[in-house]
C-alpha positions in Angstrom: 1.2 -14.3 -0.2 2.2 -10.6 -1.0 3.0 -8.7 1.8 3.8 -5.2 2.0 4.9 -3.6 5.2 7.3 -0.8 6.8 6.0 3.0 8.6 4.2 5.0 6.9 6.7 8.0 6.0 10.1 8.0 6.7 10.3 10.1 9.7 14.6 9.6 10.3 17.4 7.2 8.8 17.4 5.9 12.6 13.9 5.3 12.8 13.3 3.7 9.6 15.4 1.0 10.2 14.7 0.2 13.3 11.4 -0.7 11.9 12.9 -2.3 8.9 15.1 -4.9 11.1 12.3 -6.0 13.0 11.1 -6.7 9.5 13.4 -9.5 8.6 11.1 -12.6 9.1 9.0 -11.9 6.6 11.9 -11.4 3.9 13.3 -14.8 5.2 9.9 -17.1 5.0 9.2 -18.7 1.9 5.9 -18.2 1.8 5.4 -14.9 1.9 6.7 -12.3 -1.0 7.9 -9.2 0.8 8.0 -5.9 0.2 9.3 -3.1 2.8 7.3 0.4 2.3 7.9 3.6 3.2 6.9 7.1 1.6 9.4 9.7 1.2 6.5 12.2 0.6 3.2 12.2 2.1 1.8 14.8 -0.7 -2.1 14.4 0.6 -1.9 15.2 4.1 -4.8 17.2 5.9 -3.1 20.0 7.0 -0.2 22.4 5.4 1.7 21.8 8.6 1.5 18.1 8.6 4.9 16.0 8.4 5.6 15.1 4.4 8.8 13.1 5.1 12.0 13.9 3.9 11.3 14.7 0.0 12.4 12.9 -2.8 16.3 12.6 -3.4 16.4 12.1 0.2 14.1 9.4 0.6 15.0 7.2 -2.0 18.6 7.5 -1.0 17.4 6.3 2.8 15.1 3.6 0.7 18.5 2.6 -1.6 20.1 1.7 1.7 17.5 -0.3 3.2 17.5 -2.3 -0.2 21.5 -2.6 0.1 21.7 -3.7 3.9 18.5 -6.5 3.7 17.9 -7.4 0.4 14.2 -5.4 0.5 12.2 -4.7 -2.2 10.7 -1.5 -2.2 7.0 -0.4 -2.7 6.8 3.3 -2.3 4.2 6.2 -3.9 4.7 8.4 -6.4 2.6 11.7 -6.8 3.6 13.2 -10.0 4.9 12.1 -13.4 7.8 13.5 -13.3 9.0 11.7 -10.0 8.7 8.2 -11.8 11.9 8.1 -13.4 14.4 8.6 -10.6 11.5 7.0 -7.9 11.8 3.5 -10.6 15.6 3.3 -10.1 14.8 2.4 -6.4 11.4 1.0 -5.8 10.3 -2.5 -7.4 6.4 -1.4 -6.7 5.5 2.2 -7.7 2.4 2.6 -5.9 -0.8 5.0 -6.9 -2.3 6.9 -3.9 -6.1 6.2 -4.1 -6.3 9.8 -4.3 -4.9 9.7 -7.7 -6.0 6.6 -9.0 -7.8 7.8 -12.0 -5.2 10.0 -12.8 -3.7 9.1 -17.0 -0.3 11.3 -16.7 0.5 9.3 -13.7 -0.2 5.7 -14.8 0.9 5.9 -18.2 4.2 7.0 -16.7 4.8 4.6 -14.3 3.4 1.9 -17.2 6.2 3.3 -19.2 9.0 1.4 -16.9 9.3 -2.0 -16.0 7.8 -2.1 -12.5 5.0 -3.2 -10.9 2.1 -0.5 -11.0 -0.1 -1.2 -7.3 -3.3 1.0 -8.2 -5.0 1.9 -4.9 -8.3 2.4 -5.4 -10.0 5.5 -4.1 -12.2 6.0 -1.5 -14.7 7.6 -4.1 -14.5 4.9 -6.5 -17.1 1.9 -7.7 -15.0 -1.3 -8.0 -16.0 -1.6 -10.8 -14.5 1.3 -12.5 -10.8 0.4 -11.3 -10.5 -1.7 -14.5 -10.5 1.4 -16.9 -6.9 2.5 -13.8 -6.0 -1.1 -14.9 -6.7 -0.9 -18.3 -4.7 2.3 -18.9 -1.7 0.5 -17.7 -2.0 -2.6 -19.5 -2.4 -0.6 -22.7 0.0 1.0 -22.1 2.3 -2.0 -22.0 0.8 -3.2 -24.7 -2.3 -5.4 -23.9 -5.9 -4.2 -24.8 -7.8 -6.7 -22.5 -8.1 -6.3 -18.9 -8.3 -9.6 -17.2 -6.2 -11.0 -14.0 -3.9 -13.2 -16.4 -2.9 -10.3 -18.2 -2.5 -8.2 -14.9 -0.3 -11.2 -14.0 1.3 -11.2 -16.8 2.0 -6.9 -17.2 2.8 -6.4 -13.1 -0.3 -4.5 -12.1 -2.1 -5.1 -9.5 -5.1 -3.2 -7.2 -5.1 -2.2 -3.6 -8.5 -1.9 -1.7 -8.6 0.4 1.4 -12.0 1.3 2.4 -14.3 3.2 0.6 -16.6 6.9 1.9 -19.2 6.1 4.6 -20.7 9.6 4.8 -17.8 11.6 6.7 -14.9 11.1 8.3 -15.5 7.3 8.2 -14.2 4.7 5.9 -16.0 1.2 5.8 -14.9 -2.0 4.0 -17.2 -3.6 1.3 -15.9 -7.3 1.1 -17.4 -7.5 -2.5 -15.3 -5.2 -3.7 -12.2 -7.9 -3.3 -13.8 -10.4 -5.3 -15.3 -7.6 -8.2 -11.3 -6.2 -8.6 -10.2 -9.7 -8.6 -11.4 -10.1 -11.9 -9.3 -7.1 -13.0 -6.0 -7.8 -11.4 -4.3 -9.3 -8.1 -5.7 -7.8 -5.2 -4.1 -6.3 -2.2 -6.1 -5.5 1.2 -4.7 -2.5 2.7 -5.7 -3.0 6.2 -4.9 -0.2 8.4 -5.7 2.9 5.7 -9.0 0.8 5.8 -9.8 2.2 9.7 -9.1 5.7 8.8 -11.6 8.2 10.0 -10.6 10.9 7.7 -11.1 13.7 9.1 -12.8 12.8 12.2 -9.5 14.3 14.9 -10.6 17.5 13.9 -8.6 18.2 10.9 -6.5 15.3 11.0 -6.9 11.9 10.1 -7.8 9.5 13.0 -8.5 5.9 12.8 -9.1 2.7 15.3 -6.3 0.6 14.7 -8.2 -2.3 16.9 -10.0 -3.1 13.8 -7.4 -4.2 11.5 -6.6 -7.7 12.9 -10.7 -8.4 12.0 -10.8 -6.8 8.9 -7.6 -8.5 7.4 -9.2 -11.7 8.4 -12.5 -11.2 6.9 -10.1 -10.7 3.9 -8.2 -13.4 4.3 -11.4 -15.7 4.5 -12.7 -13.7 1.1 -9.7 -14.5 -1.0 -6.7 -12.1 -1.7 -3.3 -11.6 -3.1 -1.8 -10.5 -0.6 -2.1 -8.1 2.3 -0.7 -4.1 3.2 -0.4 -3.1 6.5 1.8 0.1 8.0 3.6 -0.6 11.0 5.8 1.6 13.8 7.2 0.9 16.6 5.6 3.2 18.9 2.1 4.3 16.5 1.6 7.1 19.4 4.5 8.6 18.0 4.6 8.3 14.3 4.2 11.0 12.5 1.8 10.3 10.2 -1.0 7.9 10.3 -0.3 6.8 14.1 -4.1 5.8 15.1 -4.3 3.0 12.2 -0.9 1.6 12.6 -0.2 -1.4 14.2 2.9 -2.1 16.3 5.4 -4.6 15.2 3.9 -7.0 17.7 0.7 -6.7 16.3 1.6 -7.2 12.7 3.3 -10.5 13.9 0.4 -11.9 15.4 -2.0 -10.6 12.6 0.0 -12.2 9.8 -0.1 -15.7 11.7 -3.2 -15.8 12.0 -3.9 -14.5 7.8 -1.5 -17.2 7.3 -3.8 -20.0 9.1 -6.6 -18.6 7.2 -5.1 -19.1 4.0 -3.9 -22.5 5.3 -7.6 -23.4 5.4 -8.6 -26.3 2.7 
């Protein structure tokens, strides 16, 4: 399966890869296809005074040498066009914030280079209206068809991670795996899926308890692969704390995906 895990934002060099080092089993088992993320700008925070991360040239220079010391790929977002280019010279995933999903500049740029696009679908959206996201990418590459072979075949894929349930609440519509599945491989973003956004009083909150069920339901479903941020100490991240799990956590939640998927 796909996995893609790391904290949310790079809060320091120290701190990112502590995280990442605790990250090594996954990289090492054959059965699972790795990616390490981490954002070196959180551009849709709540608040102006929120932590962003470390900005561009700084972050991909932090995310360069996680690639060089473990052998990582890198998944990472990109919020404009114009940070493609030098963001494609690192990461292997460039990754659409659901936020942006529908937005053309965007994924036509990132279609332009020879990564994998991850299109996270947004909270607003009708599953069914991610292939036209899909479909700008494969066109661009060339393909006027959106199906999962093609998707296969042009590196896109889709990332589900909860959709509106009146405000500050997110829910998780299980159909929504199996409609996007006919678009492209799908990834279940468990932890953004127990956001409460909104709900801390202008900040984003979230019940991280939840995630260990949800990315089992998911599991059971039928998915590509799986998303999940992850900190040492969530209390103390700096973005996104109340849906993270701890390292712990993400160990025992993957075992038990894995004995799901193990399931004849």
């Amino acid at each position: 399966m796909i996995l893609m895990a790391g904290p949310c934002v790079i809060e320091s060099e120290e701190n990112l890869f502590a995280i990442a080092k605790q990250l090594k089993t996954y990289h090492e088992d054959e059965n699972i296809d790795f990616y390490f993320k981490a954002s070196f700008d959180k551009a849709n925070r709540t608040s102006l005074e929120s932590y962003r991360g470390p900005g561009l040239e700084e972050g991909l220079r932090l995310l360069q040498k996680v690639k060089d010391t473990f052998g990582y790929k890198i998944v990472t977002d990109v919020h404009e066009s114009a940070q493609v280019e030098a963001v494609a010279k690192v990461a292997d995933i460039l990754q659409i914030p659901a936020f942006l999903c529908r937005q053309t500049d965007l994924l036509v740029a990132c279609a332009k280079t020879d990564k994998i696009v991850n299109i996270k679908k947004g909270q607003f959206m009708n599953p069914l209206d991610m292939k036209y996201s899909v479909l700008k990418v494969l066109k661009t590459r060339g393909c006027d068809e959106v199906s999962t072979e093609n998707s296969k075949k042009h590196n896109v894929f889709l990332t589900e991670r909860g959709s509106s349930f009146g405000y500050g609440n997110l829910v998780v519509d299980m159909r929504s795996l199996v409609i996007m599945r006919n678009f492209a491989p799908v990834i279940f973003d468990a932890t953004h899926s127990v956001q409460m956004p909104g709900a801390g009083g202008g900040t984003t909150s979230g019940d991280s308890s939840m995630v260990p069920h949800l990315a089992k339901a998911a599991a059971a479903v039928g998915v590509d692969g799986f998303f999940f941020e992850t900190h040492i100490d969530p209390t103390c991240a700096l973005s996104d704390g109340p849906n993270m799990l701890t390292l712990d956590n993400l160990t025992s939640t993957v075992l038990k995906i894995q004995q799901i998927q193990n399931i004849k």
